[in-house]
C-alpha positions in Angstrom: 103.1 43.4 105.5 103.4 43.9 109.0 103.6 47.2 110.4 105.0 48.2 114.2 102.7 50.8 115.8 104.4 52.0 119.0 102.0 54.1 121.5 99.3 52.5 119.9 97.2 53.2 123.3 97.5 56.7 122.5 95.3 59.0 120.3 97.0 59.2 117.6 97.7 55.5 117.6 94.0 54.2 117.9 93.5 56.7 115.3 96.0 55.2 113.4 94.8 51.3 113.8 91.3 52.5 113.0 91.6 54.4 109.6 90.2 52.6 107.2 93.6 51.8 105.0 95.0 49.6 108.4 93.6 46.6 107.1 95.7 46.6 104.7 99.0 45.4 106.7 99.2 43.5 110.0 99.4 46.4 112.6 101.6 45.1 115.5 100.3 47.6 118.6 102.2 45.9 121.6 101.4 47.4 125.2 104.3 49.0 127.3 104.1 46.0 129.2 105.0 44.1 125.7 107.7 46.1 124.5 109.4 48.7 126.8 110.6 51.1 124.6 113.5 52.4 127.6 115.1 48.9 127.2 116.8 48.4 124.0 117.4 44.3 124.4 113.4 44.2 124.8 113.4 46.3 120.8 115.9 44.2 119.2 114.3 41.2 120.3 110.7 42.3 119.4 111.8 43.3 116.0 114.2 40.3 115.8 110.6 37.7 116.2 108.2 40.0 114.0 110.4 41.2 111.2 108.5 44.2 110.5 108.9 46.0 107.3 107.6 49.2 108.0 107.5 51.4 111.8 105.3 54.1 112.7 106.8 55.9 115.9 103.6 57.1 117.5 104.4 56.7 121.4 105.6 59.9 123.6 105.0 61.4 126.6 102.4 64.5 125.5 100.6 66.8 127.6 99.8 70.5 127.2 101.4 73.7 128.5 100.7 73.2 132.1 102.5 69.4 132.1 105.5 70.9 130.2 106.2 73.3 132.2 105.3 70.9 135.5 108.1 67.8 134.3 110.6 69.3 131.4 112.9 66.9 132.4 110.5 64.2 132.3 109.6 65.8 129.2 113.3 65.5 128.0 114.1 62.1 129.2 111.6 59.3 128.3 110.8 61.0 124.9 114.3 61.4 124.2 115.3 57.6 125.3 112.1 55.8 123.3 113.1 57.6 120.1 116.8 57.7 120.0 116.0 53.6 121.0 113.7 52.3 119.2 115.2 54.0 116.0 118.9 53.2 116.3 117.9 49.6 116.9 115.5 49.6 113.8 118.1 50.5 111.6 120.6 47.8 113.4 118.2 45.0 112.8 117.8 46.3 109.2 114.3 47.7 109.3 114.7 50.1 105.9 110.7 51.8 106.5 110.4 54.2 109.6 108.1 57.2 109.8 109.0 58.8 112.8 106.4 61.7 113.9 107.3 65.0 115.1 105.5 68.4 116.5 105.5 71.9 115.4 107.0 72.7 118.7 110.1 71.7 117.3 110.2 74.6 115.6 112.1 78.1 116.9 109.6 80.2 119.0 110.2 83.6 117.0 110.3 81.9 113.0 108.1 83.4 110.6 105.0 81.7 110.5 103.6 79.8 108.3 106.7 77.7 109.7 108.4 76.0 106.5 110.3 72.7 106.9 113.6 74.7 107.0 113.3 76.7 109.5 114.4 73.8 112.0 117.3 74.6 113.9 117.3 78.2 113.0 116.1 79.9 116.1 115.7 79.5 119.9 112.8 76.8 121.0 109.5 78.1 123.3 110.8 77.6 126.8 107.5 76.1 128.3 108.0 72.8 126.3 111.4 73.0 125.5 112.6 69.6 126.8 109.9 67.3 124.9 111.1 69.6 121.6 114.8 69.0 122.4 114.1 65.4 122.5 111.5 65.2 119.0 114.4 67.2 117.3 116.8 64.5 118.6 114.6 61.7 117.0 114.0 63.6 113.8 117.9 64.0 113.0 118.7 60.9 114.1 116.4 59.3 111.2 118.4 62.0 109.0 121.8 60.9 110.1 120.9 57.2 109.2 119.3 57.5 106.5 123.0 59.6 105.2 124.7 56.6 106.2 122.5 54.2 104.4 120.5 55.4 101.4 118.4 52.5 101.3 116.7 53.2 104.6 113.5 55.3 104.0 113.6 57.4 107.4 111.3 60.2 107.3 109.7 62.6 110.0 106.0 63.8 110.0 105.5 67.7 111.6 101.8 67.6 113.1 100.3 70.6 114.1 98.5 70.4 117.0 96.1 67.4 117.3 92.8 66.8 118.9 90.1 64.2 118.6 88.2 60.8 119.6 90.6 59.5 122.2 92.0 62.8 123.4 93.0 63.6 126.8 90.2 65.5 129.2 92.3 65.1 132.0 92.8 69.2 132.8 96.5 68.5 134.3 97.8 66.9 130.8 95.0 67.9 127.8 95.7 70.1 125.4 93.9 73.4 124.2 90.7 71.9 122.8 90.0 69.3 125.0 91.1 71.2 128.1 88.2 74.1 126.4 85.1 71.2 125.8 86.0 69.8 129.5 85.8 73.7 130.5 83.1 74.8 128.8 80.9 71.6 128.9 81.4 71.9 132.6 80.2 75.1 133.2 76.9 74.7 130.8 76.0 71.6 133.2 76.6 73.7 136.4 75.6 76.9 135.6 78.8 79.0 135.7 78.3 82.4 134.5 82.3 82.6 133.3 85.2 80.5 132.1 88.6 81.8 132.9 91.1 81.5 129.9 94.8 81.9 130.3 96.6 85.0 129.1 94.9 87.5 126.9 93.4 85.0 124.5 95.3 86.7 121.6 98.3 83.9 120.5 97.2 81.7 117.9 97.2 78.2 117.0 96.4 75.6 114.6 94.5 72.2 115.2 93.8 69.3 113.2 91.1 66.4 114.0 93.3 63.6 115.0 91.7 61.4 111.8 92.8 63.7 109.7 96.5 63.3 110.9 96.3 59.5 110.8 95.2 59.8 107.0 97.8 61.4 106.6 100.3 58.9 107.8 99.0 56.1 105.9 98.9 58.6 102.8 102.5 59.0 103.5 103.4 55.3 104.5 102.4 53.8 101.0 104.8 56.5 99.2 107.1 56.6 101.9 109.9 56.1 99.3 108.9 59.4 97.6 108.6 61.2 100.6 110.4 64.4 101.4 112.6 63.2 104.9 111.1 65.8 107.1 107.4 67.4 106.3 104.6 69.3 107.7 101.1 68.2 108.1 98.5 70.9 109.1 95.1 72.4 107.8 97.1 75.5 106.9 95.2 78.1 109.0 94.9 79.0 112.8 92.5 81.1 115.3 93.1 82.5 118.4 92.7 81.1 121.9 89.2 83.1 122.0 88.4 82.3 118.8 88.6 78.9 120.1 87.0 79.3 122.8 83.9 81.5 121.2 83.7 78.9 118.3 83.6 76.1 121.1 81.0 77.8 123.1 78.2 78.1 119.8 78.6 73.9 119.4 79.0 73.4 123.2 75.6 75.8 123.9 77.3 77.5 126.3 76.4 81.2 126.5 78.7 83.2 129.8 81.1 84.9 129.3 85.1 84.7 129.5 88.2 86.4 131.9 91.6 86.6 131.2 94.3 85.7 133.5 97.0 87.3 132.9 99.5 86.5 135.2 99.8 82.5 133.4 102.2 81.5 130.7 100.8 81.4 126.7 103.5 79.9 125.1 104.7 80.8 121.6 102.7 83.8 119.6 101.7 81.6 117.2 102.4 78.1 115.2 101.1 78.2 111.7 103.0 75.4 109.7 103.5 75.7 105.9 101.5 72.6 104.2 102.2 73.4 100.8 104.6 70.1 100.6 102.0 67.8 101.5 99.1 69.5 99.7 101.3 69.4 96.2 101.8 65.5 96.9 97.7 65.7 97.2 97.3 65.6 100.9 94.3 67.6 102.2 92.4 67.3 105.9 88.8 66.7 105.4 87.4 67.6 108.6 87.1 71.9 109.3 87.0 73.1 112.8 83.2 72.6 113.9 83.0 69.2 112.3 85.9 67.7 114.0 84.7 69.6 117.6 81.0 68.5 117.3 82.7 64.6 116.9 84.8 64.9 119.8 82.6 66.6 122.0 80.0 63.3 121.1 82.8 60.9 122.2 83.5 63.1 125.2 79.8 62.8 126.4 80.2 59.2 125.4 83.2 58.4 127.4 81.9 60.2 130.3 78.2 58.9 130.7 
């Protein structure tokens, strides 16, 4: 069966066409120069020619803290158009198999972690990414709404926590916490710098899967997609701090300064700890832990940047 893989250039999406399960289906992984997810005439006509019977929603514009806060309406815009597309077309040309995928940052700022599926729409957002939230919440009730109006469609939403892993994103401007850290860290082992600066007080908390991990998962879910609660988490089901990340980092890494705070930049949300007790009772469990998955993208690191 053929499956549509947008962002398929992306981590998660060569994640995605790599687990082991992909060869299973005919993964269609067009380029943005293929299919332009901004022009809906371009979908319709792509699905119209390949007919496929299930979509995996993989492309966004991503980036950490620092491109949030740089482009929210970027942020807003393009993620908001590609979903809010690509869906509303799928379910025009009578695709009934979509599994659209999410972020915890949908979720309010101040809900009470571990953050359960419910808790969407129930509280203000974390200003430094609101706009790319606004525009995954739009895509996520969107597949709700259609799937109301047409019970045969099987429309569901995947909640990531954060991700990292082979294929992540070093550059400093756009990566996220752990690559931005092995970029850091590895850089000051090579040169000899004494400290590493790490923004705020190191004390808010987050929690990171290896991006394998999360494409298991989405294969899990895509062969009982029809059993499939329309909206669910997918996490490890515990977090560390920022330092804790950083510390744990520096024992793999071999770096051995020491750290300063800056105080004066923006942290983001106190913590996002999501509740994974839906996915785990339909036998879902991550099999990578924290130093396995950071040894394995530190070797791709080195390997991408011989």
């Amino acid at each position: 069966m053929r499956v549509l893989l947008t962002g398929g250039t992306g981590m998660v999406g060569r994640n995605i066409k790599e687990h082991q399960k992909a060869i299973n289906y005919c993964v269609l992984a067009p380029s943005r120069q293929e299919l332009d997810l901004t022009n809906r005439e371009q979908i319709r006509n792509y699905l119209r020619i390949n007919s496929p019977e299930y979509i995996i929603h993989a492309a966004g514009l991503v980036g950490g803290i620092h491109a949030n806060i740089a482009n929210p309406s970027r942020f807003l815009i393009e993620n908001l158009e590609i979903g809010c597309n690509l869906i509303s077309e799928a379910a025009t040309m009578g695709v009934k198999n979509i599994i659209n995928l999410g972020s915890s940052c949908m979720y309010p700022k101040n809900g009470p972690n571990p953050l359960k599926e419910e808790y969407l729409l129930n509280g203000f957002l974390e200003p430094t990414n609101e706009g790319y939230a606004i525009a995954k919440i739009a895509a996520q009730r969107l597949c709700d709404y259609l799937r109301i109006e047409d019970d045969s469609r099987n429309y569901i939403t995947l909640m990531p926590c954060n991700l990292y892993g082979k294929y992540d994103n070093y550059n400093p401007k756009r990566s996220h916490l752990i690559a931005s850290i092995i970029v850091k860290l590895h850089e000051a082992k090579v040169n000899n710098k004494k400290t590493v600066e790490i923004w705020g007080d190191g004390k808010v908390r987050r929690e990171f899967m290896y991006a394998k991990d999360f494409a298991d998962a989405v294969w899990f879910s895509l062969t009982r997609i029809k059993e499939m609660p329309h909206m669910i988490n997918i996490g490890i089901g515990e977090d560390y701090s920022i330092f804790d990340y950083y510390k744990k980092i520096s024992m793999i890494l071999g770096f051995e300064g020491s750290f300063t705070f800056n105080l004066s930049k923006p942290i983001g949300m106190k913590q996002k700890l999501l509740d994974v007790k839906k996915i785990n009772h339909l036998g879902w469990f991550p099999r990578h832990n924290l130093e396995l998955g950071v040894k394995k993208t530190y070797s791709h690191y080195l390997e991408c940047n011989r």
